[in-house]
N, CA, C and O atoms as CSV, one atom per row, in Angstrom:
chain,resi,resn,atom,element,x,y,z
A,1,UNK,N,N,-77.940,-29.958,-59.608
A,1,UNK,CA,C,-78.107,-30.015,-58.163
A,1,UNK,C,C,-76.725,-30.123,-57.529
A,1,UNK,O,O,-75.850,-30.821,-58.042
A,2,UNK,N,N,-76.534,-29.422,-56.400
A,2,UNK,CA,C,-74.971,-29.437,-56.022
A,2,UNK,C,C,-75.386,-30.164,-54.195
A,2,UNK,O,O,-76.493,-30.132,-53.656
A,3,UNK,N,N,-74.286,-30.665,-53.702
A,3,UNK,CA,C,-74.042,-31.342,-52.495
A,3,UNK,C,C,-73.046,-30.805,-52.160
A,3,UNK,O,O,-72.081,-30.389,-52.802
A,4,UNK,N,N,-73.472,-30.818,-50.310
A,4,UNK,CA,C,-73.086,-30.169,-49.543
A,4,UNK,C,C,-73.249,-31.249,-48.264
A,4,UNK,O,O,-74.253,-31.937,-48.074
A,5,UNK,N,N,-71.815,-31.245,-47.273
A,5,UNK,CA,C,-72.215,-31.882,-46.544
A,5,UNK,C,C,-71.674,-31.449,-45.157
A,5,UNK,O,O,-70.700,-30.702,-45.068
A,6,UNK,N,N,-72.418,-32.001,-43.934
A,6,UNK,CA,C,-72.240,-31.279,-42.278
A,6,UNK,C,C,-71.440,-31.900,-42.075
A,6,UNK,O,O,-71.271,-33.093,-42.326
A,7,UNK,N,N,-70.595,-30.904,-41.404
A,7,UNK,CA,C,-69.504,-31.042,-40.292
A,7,UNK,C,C,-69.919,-31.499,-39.153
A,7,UNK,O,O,-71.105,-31.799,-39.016
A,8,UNK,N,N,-68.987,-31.638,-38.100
A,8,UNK,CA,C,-69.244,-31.648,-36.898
A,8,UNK,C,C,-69.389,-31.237,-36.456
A,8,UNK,O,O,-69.523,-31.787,-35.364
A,9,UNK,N,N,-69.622,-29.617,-36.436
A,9,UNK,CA,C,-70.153,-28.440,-35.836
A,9,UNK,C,C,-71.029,-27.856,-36.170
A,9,UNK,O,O,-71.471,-26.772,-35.788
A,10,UNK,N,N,-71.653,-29.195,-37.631
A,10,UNK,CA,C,-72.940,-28.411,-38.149
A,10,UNK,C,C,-72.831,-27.222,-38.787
A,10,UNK,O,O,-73.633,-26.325,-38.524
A,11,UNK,N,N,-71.844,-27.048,-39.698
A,11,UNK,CA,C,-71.580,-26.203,-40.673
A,11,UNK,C,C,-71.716,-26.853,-41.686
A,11,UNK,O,O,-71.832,-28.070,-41.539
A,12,UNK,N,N,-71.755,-26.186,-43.305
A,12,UNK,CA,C,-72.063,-26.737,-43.680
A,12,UNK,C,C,-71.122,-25.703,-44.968
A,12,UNK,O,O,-71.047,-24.522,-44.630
A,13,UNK,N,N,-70.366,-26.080,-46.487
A,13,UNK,CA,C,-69.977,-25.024,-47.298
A,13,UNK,C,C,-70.905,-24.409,-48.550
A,13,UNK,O,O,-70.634,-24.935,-49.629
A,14,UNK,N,N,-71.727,-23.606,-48.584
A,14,UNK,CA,C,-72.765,-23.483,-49.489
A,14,UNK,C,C,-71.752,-23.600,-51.086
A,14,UNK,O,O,-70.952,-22.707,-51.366
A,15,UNK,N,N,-71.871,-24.296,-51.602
A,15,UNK,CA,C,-70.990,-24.887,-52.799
A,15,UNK,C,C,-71.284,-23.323,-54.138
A,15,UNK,O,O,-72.183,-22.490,-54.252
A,16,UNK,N,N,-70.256,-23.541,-54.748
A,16,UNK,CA,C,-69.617,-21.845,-55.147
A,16,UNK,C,C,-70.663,-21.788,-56.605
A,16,UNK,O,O,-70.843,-20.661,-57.067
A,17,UNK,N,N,-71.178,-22.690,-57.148
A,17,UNK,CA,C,-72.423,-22.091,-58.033
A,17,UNK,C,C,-73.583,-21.619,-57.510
A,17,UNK,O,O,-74.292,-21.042,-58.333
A,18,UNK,N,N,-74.094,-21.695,-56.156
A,18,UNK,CA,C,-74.899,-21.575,-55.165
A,18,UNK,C,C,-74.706,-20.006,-54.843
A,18,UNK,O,O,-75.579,-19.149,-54.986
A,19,UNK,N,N,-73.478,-19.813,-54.412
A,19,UNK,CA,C,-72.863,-18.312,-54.156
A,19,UNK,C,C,-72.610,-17.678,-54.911
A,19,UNK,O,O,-72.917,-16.538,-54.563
A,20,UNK,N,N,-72.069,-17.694,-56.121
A,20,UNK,CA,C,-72.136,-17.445,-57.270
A,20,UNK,C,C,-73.984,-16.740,-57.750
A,20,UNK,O,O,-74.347,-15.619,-58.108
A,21,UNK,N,N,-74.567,-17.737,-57.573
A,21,UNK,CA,C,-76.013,-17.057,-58.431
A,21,UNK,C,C,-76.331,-16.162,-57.465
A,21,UNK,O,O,-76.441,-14.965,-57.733
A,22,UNK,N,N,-76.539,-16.713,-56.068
A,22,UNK,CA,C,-76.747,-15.566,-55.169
A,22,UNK,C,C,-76.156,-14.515,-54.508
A,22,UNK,O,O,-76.404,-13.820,-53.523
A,23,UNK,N,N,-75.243,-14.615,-55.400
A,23,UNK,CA,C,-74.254,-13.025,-55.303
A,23,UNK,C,C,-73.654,-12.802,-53.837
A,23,UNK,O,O,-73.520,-11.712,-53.282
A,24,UNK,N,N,-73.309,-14.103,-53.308
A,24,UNK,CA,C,-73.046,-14.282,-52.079
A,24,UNK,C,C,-71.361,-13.857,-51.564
A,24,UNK,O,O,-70.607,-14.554,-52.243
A,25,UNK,N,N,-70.724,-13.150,-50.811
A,25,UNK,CA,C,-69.733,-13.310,-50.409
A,25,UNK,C,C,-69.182,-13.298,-48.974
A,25,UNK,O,O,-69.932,-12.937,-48.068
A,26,UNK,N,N,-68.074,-13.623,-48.743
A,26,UNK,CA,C,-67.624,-13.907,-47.682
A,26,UNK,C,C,-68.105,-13.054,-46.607
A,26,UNK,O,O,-68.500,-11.969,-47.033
A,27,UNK,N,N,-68.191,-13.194,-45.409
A,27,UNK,CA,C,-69.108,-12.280,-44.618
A,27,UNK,C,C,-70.711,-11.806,-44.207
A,27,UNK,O,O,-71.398,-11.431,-43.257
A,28,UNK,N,N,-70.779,-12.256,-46.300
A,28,UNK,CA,C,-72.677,-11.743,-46.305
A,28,UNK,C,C,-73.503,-13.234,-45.389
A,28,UNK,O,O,-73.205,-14.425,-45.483
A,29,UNK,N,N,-74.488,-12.641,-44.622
A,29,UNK,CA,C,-75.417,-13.324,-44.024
A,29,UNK,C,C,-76.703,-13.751,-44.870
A,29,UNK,O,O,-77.331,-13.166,-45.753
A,30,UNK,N,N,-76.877,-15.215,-44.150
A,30,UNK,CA,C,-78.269,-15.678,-45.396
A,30,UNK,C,C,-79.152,-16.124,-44.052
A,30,UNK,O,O,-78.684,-16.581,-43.009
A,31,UNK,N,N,-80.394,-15.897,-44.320
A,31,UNK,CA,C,-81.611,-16.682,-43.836
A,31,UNK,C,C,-81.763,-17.450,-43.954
A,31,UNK,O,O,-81.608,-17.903,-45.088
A,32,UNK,N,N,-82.095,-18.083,-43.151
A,32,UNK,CA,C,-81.791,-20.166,-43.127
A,32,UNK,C,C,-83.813,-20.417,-42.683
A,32,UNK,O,O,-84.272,-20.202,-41.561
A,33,UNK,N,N,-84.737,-20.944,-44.027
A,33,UNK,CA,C,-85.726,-20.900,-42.980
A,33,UNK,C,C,-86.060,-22.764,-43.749
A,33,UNK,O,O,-85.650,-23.239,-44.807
A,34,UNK,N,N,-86.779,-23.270,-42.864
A,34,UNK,CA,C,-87.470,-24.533,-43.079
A,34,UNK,C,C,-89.024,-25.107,-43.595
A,34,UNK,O,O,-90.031,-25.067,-42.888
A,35,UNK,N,N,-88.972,-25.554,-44.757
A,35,UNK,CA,C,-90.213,-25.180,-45.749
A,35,UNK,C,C,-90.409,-26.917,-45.671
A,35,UNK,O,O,-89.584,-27.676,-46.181
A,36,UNK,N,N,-91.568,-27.365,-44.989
A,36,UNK,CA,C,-91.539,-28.784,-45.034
A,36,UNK,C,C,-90.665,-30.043,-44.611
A,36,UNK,O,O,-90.790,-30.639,-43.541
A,37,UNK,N,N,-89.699,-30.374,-45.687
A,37,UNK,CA,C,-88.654,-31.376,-45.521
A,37,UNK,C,C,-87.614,-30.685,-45.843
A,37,UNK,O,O,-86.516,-31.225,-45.712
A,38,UNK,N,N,-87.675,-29.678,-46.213
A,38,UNK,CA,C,-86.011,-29.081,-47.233
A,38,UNK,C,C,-85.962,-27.353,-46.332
A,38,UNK,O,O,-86.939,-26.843,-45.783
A,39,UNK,N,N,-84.693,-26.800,-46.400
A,39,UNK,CA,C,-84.064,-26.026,-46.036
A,39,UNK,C,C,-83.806,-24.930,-47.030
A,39,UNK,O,O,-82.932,-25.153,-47.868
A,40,UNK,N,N,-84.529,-23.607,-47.066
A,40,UNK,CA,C,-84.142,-22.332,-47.758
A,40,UNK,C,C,-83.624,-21.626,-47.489
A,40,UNK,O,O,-84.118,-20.943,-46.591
A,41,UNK,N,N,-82.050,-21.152,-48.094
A,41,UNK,CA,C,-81.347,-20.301,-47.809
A,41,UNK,C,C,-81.963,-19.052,-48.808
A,41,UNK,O,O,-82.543,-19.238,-49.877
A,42,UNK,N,N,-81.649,-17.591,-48.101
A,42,UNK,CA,C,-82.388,-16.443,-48.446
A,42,UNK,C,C,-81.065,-15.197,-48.370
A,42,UNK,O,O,-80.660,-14.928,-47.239
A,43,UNK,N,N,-80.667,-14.744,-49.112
A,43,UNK,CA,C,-79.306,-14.051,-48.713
A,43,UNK,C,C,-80.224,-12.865,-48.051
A,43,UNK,O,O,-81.410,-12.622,-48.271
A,44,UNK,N,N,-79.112,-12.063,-46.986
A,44,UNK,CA,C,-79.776,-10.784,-46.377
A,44,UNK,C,C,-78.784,-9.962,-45.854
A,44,UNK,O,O,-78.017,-9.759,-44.913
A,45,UNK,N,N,-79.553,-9.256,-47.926
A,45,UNK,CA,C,-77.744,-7.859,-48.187
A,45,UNK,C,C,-77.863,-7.052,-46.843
A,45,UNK,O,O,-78.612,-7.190,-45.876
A,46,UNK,N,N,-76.844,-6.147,-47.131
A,46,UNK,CA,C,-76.827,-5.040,-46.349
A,46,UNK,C,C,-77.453,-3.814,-46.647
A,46,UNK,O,O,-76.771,-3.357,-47.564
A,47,UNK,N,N,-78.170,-3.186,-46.451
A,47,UNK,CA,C,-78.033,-1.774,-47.600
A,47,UNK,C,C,-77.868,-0.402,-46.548
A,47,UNK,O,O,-78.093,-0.156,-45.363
A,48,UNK,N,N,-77.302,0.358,-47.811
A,48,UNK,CA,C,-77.108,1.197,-47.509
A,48,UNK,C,C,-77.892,2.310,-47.308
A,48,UNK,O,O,-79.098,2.065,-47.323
A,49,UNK,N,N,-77.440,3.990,-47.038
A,49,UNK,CA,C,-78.289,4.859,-46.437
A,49,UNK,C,C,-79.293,5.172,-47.516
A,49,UNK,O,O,-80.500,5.388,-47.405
A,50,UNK,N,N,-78.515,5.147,-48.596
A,50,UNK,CA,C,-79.675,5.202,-49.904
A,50,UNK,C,C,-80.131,4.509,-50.458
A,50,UNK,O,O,-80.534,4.755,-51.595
A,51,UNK,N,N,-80.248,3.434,-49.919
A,51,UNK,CA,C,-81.127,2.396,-50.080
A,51,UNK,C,C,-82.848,3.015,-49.959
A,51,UNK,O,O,-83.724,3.300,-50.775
A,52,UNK,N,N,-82.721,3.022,-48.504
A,52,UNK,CA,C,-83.886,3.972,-48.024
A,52,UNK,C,C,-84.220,4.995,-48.013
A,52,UNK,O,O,-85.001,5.324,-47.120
A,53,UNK,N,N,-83.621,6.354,-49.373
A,53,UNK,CA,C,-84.230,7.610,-49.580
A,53,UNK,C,C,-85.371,7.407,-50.513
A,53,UNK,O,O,-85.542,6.786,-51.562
A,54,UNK,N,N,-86.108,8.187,-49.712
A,54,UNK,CA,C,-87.723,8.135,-50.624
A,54,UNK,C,C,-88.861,7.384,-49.626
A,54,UNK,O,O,-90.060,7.662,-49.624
A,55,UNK,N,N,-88.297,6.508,-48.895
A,55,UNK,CA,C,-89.172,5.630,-48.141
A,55,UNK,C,C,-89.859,6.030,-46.831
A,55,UNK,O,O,-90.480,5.220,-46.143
A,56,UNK,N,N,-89.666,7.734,-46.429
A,56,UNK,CA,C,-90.255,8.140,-45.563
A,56,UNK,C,C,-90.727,9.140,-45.989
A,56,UNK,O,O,-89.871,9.707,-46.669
A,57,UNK,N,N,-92.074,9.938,-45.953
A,57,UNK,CA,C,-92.660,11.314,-46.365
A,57,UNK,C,C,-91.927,11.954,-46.117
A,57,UNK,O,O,-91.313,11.711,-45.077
A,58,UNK,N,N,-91.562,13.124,-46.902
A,58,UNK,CA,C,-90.886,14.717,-46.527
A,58,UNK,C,C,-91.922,15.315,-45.649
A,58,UNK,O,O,-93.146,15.255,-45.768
A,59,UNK,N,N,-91.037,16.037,-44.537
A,59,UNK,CA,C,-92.129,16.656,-43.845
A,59,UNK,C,C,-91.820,18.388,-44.568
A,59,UNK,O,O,-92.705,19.197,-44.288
A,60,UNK,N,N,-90.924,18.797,-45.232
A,60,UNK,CA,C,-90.606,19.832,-45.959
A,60,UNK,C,C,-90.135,19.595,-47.455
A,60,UNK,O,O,-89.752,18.483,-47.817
A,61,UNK,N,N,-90.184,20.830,-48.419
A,61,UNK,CA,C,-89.112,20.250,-48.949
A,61,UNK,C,C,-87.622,20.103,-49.432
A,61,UNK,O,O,-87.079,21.161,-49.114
A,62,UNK,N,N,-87.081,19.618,-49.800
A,62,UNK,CA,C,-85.780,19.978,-49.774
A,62,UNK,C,C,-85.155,21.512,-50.302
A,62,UNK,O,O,-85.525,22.197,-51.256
A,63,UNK,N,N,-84.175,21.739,-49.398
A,63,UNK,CA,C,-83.862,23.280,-49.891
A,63,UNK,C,C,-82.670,23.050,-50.119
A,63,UNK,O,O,-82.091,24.104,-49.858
A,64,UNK,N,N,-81.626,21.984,-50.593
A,64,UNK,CA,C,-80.845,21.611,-51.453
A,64,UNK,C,C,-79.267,21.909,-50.112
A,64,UNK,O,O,-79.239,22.658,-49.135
A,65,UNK,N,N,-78.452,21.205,-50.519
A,65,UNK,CA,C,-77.305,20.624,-49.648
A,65,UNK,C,C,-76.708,22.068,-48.603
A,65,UNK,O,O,-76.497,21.925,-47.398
A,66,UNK,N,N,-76.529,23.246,-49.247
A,66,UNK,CA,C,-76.061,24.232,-49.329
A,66,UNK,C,C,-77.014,24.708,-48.347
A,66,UNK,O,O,-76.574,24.912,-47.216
A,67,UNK,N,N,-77.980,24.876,-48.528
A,67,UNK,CA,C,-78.681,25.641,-47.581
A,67,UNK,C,C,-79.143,24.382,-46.039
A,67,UNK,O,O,-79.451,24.869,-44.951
A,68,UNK,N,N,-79.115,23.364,-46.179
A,68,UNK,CA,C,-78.745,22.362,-45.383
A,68,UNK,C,C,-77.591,22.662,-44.105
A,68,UNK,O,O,-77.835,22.774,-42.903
A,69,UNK,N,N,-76.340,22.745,-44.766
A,69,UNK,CA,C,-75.289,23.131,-44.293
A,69,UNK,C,C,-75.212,24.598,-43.569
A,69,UNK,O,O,-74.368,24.914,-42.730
A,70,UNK,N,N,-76.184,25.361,-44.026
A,70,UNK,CA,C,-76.035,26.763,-43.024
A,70,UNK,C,C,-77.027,26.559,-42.122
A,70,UNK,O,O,-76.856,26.933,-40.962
A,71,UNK,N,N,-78.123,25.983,-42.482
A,71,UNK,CA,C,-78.904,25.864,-41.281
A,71,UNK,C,C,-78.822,25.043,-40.029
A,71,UNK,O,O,-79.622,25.119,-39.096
A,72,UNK,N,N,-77.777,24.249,-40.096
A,72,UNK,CA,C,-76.961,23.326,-39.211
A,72,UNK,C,C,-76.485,23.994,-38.437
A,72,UNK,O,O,-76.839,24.173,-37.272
A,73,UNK,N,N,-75.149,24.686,-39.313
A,73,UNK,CA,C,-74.383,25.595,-39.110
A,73,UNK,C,C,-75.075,27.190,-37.947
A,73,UNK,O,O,-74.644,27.940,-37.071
A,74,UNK,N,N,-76.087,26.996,-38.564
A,74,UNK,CA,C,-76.888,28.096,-37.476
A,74,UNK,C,C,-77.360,27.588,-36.176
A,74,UNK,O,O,-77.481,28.288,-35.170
A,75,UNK,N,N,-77.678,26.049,-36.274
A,75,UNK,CA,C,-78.137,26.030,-35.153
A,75,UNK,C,C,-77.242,25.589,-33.890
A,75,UNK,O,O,-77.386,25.839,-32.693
A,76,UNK,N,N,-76.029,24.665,-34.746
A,76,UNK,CA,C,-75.023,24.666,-33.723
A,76,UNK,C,C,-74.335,25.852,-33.312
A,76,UNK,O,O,-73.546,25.842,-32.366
A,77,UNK,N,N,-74.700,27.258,-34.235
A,77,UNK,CA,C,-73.865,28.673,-33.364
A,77,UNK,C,C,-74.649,28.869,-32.071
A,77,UNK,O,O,-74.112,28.945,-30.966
A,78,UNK,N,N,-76.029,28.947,-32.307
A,78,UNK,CA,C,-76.935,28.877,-30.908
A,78,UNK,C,C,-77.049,28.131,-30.531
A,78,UNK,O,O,-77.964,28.375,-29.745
A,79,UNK,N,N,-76.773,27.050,-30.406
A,79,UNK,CA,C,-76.465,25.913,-29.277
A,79,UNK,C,C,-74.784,26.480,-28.439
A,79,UNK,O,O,-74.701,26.976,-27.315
A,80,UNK,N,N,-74.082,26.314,-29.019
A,80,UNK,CA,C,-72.721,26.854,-28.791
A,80,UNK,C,C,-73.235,28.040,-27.959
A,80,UNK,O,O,-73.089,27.713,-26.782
A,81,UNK,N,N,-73.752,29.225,-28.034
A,81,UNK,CA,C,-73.845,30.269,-27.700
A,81,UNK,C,C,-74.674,30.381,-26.427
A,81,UNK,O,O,-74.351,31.174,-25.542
A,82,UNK,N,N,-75.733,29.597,-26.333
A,82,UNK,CA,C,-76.868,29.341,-25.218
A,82,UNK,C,C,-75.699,28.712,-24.086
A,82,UNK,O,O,-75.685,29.157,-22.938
A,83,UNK,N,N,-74.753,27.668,-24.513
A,83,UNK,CA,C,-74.322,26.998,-23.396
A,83,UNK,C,C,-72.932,27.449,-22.887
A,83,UNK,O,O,-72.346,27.048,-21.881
A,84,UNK,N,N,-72.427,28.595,-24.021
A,84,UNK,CA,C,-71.381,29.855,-23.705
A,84,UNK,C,C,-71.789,30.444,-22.229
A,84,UNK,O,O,-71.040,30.591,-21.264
A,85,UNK,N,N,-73.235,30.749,-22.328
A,85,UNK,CA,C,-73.887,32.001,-21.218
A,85,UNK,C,C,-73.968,31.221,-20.223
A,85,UNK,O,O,-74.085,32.061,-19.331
A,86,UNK,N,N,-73.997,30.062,-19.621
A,86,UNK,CA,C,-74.555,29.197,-19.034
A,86,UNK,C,C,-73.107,29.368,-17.818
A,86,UNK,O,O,-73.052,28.652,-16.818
């Protein structure tokens, strides 16, 4: 069991075997919630963009990076081009 104790501003240093297991570092944010008499800290990573691939239905399917890139590429020429005439 490790101790930890409040400041005067009500901070408090989560002691480094604590951060340590929970893979905690400087910057990362934790959830602070209140379970009875005692206090649960909950770390809350960040993630990234691929974190979340897969987690929404395809509404097509993929036609791979390459063909991605021209069809972009096409639509910003007619965008470009519509607001050329304009």
């Amino acid at each position: 069991m490790n101790k930890a104790k409040l400041t005067f501003k009500g901070q408090i240093t989560i002691p480094k075997e604590i951060r340590h297991a929970l893979a905690l570092k400087e910057g990362d944010s934790v959830i602070v919630m209140v379970e009875g008499d005692h206090a649960v800290l909950k770390p809350l990573k960040k993630k990234s963009l691929l974190d979340f691939y897969g987690t929404l239905p395809a509404t097509r399917p993929y036609a791979g990076l390459d063909a991605v890139r021209e069809e972009t590429r096409q639509n910003r020429a007619k965008r470009f081009n519509r607001e050329r005439r304009q």
